[in-house]
Residue frames as a rotation matrix with the C-alpha (Angstrom) as fourth column:
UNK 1
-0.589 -0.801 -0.104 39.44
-0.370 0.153 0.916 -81.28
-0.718 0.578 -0.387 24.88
UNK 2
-0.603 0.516 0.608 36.96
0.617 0.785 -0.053 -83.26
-0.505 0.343 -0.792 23.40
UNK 3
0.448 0.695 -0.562 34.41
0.596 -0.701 -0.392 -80.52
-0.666 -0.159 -0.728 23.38
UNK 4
0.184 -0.438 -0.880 37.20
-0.470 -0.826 0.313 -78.23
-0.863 0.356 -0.358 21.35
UNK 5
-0.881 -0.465 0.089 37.70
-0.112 0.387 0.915 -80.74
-0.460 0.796 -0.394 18.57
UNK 6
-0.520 0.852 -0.061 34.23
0.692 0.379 -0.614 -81.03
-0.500 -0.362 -0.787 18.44
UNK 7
0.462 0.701 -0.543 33.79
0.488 -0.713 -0.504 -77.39
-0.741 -0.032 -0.671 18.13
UNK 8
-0.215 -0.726 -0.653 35.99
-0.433 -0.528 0.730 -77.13
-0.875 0.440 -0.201 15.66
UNK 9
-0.807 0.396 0.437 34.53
0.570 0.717 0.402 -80.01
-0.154 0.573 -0.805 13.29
UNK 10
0.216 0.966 0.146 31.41
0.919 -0.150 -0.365 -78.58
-0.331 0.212 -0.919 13.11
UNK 11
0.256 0.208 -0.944 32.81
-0.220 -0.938 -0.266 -75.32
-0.941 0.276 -0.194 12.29
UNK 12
-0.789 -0.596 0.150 34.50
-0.054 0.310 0.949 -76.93
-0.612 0.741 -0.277 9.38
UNK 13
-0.451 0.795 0.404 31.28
0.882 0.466 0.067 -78.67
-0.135 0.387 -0.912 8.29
UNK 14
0.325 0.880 -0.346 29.44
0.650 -0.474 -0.594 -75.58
-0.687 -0.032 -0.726 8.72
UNK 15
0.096 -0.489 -0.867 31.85
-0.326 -0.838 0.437 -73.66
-0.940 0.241 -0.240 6.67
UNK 16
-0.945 -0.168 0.281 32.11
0.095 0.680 0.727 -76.14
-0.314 0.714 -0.626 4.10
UNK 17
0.009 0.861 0.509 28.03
0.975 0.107 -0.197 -76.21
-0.224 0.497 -0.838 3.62
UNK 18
0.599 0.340 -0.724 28.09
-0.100 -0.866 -0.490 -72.23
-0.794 0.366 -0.485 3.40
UNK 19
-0.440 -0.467 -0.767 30.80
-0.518 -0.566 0.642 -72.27
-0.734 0.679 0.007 0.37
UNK 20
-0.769 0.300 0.564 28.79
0.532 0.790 0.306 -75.18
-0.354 0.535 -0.767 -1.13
UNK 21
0.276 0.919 -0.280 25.62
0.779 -0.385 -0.496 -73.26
-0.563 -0.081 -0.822 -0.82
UNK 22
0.407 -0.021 -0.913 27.24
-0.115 -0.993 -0.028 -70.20
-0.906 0.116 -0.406 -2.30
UNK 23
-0.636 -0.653 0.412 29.21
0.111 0.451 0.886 -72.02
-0.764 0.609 -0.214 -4.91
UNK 24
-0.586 0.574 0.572 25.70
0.810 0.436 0.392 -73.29
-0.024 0.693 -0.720 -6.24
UNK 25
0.379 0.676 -0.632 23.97
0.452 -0.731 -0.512 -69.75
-0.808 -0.092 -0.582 -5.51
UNK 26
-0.228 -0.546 -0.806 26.82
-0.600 -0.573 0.558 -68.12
-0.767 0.611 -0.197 -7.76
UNK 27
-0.804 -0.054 0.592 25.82
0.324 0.795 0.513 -71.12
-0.498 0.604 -0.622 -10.43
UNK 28
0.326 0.875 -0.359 21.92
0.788 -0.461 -0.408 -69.80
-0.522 -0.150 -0.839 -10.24
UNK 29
0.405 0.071 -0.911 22.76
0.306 -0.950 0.062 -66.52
-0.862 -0.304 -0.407 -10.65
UNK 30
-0.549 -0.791 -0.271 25.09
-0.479 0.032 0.877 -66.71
-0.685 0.611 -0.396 -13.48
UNK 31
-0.694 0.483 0.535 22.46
0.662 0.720 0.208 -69.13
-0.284 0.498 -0.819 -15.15
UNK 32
0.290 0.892 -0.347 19.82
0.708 -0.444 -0.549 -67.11
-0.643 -0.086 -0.761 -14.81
UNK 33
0.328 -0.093 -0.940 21.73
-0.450 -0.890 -0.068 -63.90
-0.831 0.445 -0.334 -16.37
UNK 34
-0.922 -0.383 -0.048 22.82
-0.128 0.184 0.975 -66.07
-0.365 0.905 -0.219 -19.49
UNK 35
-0.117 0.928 0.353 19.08
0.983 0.160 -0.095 -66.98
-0.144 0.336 -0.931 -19.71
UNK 36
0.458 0.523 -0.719 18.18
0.428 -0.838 -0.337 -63.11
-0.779 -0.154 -0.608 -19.73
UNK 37
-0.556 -0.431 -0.710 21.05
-0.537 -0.466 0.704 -62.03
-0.634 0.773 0.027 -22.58
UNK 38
-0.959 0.206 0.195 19.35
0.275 0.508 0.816 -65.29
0.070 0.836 -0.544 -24.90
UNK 39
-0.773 0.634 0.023 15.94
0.492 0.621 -0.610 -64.49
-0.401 -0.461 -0.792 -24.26
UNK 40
0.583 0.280 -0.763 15.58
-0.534 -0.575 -0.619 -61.83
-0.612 0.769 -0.186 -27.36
UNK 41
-0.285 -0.121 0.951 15.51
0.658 0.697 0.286 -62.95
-0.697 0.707 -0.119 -30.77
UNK 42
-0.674 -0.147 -0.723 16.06
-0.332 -0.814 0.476 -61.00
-0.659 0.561 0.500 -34.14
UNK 43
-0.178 0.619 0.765 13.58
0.351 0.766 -0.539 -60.81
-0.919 0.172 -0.354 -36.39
UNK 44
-0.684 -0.149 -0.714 13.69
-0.596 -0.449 0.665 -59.85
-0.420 0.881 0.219 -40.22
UNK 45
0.129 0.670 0.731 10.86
0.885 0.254 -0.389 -59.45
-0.447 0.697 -0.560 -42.68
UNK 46
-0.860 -0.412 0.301 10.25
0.451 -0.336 0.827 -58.03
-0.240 0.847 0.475 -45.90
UNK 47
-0.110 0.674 -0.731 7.98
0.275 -0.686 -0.674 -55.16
-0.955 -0.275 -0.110 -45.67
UNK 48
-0.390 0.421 0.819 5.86
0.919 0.238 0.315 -54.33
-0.062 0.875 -0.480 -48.88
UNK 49
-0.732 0.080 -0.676 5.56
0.368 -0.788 -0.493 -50.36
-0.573 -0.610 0.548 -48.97
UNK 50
0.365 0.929 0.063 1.70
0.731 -0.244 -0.637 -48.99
-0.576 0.279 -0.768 -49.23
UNK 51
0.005 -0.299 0.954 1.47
0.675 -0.703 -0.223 -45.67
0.737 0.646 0.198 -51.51
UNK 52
0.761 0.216 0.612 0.96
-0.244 -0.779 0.578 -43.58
0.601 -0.589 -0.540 -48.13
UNK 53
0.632 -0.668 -0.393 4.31
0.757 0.425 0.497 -45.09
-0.165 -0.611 0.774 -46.12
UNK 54
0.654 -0.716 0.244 6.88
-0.580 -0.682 -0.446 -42.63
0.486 0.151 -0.861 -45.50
UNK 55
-0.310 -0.442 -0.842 9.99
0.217 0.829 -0.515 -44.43
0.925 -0.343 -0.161 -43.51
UNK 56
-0.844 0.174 0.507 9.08
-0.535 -0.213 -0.818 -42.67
-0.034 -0.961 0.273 -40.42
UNK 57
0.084 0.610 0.788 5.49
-0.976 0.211 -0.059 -44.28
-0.203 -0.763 0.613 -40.08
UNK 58
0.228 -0.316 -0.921 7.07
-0.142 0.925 -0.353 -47.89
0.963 0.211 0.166 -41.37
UNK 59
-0.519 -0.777 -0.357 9.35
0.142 0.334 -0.932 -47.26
0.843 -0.534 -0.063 -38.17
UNK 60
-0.671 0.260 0.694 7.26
-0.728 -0.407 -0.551 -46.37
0.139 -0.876 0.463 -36.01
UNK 61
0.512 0.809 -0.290 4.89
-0.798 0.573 0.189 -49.61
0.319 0.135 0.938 -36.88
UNK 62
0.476 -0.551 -0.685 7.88
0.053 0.795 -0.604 -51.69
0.878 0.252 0.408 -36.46
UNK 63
-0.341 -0.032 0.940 8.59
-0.301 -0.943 -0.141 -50.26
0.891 -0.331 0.312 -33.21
UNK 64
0.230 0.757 0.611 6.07
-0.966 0.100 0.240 -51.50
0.121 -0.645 0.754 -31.33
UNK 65
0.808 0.120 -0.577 6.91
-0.179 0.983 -0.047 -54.79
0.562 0.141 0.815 -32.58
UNK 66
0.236 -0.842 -0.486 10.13
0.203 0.531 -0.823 -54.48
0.950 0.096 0.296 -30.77
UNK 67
0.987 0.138 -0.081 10.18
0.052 0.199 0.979 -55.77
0.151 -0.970 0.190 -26.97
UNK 68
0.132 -0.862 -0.489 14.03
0.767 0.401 -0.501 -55.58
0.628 -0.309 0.715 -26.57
UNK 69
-0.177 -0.241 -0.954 13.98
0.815 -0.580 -0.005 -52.24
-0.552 -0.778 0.299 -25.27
UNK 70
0.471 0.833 -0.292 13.40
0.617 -0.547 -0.566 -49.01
-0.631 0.086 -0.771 -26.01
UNK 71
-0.357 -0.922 0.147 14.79
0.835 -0.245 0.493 -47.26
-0.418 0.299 0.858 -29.28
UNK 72
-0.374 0.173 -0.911 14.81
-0.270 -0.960 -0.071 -43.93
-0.887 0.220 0.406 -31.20
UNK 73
0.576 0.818 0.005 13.09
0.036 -0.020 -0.999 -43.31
-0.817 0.575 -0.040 -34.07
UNK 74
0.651 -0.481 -0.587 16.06
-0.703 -0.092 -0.705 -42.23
0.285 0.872 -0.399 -36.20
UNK 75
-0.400 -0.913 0.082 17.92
-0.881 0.408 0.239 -45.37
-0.252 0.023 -0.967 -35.06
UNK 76
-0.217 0.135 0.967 15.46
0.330 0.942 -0.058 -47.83
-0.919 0.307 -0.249 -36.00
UNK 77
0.951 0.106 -0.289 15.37
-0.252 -0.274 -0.928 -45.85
-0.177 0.956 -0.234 -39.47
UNK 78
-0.019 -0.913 -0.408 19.12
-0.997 0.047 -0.058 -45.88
0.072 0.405 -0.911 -39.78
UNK 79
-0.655 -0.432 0.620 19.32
-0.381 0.897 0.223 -49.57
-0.652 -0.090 -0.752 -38.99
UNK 80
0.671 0.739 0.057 16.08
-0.049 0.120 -0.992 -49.76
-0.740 0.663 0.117 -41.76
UNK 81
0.988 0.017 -0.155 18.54
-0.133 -0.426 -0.895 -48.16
-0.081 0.905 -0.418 -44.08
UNK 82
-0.104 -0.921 0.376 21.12
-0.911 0.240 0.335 -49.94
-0.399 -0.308 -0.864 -43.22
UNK 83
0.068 0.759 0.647 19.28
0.005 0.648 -0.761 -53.01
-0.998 0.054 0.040 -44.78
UNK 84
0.706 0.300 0.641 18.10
0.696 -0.128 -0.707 -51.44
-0.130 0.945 -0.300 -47.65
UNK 85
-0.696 -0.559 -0.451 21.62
0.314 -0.802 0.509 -48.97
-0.646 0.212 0.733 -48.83
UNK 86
-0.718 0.030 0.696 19.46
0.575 -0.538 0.616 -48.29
0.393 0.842 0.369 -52.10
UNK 87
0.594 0.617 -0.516 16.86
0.729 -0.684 0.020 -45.99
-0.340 -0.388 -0.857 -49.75
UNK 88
0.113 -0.295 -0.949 19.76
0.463 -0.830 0.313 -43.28
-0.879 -0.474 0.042 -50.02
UNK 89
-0.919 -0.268 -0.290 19.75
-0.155 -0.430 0.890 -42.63
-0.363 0.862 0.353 -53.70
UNK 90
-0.928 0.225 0.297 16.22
0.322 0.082 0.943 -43.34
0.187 0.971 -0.148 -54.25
UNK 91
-0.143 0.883 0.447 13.59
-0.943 0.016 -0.333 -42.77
-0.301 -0.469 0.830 -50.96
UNK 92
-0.874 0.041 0.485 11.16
0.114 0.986 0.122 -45.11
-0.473 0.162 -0.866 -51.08
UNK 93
-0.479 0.859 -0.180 7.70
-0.874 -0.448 0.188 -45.75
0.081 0.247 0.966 -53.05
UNK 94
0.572 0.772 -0.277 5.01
-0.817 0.566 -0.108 -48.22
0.073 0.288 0.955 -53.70
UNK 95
0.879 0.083 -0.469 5.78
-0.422 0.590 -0.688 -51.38
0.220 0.803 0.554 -54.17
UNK 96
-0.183 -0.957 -0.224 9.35
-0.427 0.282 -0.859 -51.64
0.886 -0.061 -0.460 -53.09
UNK 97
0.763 -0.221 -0.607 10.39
0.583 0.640 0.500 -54.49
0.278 -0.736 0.617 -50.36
UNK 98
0.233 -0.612 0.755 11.99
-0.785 -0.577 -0.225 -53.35
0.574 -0.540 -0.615 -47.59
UNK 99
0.047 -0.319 -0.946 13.96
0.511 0.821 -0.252 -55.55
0.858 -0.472 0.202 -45.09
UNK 100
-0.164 -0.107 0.981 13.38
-0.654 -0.732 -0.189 -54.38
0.738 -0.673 0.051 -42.04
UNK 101
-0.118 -0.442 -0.889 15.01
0.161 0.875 -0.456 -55.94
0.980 -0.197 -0.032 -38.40
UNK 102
0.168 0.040 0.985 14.10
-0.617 -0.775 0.137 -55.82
0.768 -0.631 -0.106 -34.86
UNK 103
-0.926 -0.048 -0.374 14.09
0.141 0.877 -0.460 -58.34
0.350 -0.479 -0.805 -31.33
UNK 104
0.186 0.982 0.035 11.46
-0.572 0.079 0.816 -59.96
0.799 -0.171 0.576 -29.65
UNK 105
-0.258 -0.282 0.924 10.98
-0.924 0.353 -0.150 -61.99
-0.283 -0.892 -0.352 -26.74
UNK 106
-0.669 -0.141 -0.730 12.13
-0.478 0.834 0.277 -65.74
0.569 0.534 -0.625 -27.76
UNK 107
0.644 0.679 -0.353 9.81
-0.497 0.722 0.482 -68.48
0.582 -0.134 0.802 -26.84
UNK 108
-0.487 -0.829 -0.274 12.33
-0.580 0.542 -0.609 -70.94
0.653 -0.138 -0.745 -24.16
UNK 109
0.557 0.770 -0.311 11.39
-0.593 0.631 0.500 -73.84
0.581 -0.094 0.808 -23.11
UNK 110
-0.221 -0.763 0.607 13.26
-0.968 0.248 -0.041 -75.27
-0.119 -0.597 -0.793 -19.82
């Protein structure tokens, strides 16, 4: 008799420490993936264009610069010219300032 309450306490207890344990694993885990969505950061500058720049080797310079993941070429132009609307009615030359936006890995500091 003894022996069966016994074994039965301790299963409690032991059940009780596994949903704790999992409670705080699911906590972890969940932390961890909000840390991974913040952990790119947009970045916008204001690109000065050479006389030899076309948009394609802008984007492709700008490109590199971007650690979020991998993108096409004509979507980091469209999102160039998405920026700048007055590309579609003029191109670009010399001299003009482009805005041009990409992500990076942020700097966090626990």
């Amino acid at each position: 008799m003894i022996k069966d309450v016994f074994f039965k306490a301790l299963g409690w207890i032991l059940f009780a420490t596994f949903m704790i344990w999992a409670m705080l694993l699911l906590t972890v885990i969940a932390h961890g993936q909000e840390l991974s969505h913040n952990e790119f950061t947009t970045v916008r500058v204001v690109y000065e264009v050479e006389p030899e720049d076309t948009l394609d080797s802008i984007a492709k310079v700008y490109m590199k610069k971007n650690t979020y993941g991998a993108r096409e070429l004509n979507e980091f132009k469209s999102g160039i010219e998405e920026l700048n609307p007055w590309i579609a009615k003029k191109g670009i030359s010399a001299k003009d300032k482009l805005v041009i936006q990409y992500w990076k890995k942020a700097n966090i500091e626990f």
